[in-house]
C-alpha positions as CSV (number, residue, x, y, z in Angstrom):
1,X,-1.7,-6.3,10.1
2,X,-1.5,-2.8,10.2
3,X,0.5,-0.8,6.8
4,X,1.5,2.6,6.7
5,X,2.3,3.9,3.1
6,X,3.3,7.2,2.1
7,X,1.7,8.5,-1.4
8,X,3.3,9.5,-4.9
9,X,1.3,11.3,-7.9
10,X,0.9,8.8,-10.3
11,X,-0.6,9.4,-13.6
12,X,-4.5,9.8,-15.1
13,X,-5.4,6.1,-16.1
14,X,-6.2,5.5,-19.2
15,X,-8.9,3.3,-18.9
16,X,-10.8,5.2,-16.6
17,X,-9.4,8.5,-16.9
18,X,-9.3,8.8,-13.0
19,X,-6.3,10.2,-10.9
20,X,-4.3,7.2,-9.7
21,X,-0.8,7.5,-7.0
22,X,2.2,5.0,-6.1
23,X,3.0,4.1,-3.0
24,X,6.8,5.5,-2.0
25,X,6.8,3.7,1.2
26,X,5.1,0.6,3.0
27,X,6.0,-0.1,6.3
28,X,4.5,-2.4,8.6
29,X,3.9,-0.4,11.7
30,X,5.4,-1.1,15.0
31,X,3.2,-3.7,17.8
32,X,4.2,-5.0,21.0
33,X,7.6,-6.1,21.1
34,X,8.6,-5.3,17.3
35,X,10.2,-2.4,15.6
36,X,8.6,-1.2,12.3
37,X,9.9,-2.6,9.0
38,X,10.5,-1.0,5.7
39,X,8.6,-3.3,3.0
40,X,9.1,-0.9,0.4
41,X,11.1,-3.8,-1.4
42,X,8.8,-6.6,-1.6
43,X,6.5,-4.5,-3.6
44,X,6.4,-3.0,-7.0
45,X,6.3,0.9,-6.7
46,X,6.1,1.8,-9.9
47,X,2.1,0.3,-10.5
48,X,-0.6,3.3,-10.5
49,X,-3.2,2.2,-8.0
50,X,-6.6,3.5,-8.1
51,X,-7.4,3.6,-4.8
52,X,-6.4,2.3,-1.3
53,X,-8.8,-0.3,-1.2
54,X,-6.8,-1.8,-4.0
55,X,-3.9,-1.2,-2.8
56,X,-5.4,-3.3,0.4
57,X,-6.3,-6.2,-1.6
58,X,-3.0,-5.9,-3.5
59,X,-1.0,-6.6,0.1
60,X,-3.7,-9.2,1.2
61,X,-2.7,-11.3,-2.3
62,X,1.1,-10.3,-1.5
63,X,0.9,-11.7,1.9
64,X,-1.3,-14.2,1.7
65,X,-3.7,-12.6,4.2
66,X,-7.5,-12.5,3.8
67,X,-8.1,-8.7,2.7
68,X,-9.8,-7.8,6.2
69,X,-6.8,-8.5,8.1
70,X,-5.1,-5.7,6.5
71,X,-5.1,-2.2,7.6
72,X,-3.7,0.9,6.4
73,X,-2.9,3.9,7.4
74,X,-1.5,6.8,4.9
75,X,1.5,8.9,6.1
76,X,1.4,12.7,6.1
C-alpha cells in the first residue's frame, strides 16, 4: 500500500539529539478504481518521528500490514 505524507519540523530529540519531523498529512494514494483518502485522522500527528523508516513501521503496526507492504512517498 502506497502513503504519501507531507512533512512538519518537529523538534531535536532529546535522547538522541537528532532532528526529528511530523507528519501533516497521510494519504493513501490513488490505484485502479479508487480515489485517494485523507488518513491524517487515524494517526497521531503530533509524535516526532526520527525517520521515515519509522514512520513505515509505525503504519505497518497501524494497519496491521507486514512493514514491506508499505510504501511511501513524501510530498513536495
Amino acid at each position: 500500500m502506497l502513503f504519501e505524507y507531507t512533512r512538519r519540523r518537529g523538534v531535536r530529540s532529546p535522547v538522541t539529539d537528532a532532528a526529528t519531523f511530523r507528519v501533516d498529512r497521510l494519504k493513501k494514494t490513488a490505484t485502479r478504481g479508487s480515489q485517494a483518502m485523507d488518513l491524517s485522522h487515524l494517526i497521531d500527528t503530533s509524535y516526532n518521528y526520527h525517520s521515515a523508516r519509522e514512520l513505515r513501521w509505525h503504519l505497518a503496526d497501524r494497519f496491521g500490514m507486514a512493514p514491506e507492504a508499505v510504501a511511501l512517498r513524501e510530498h513536495a
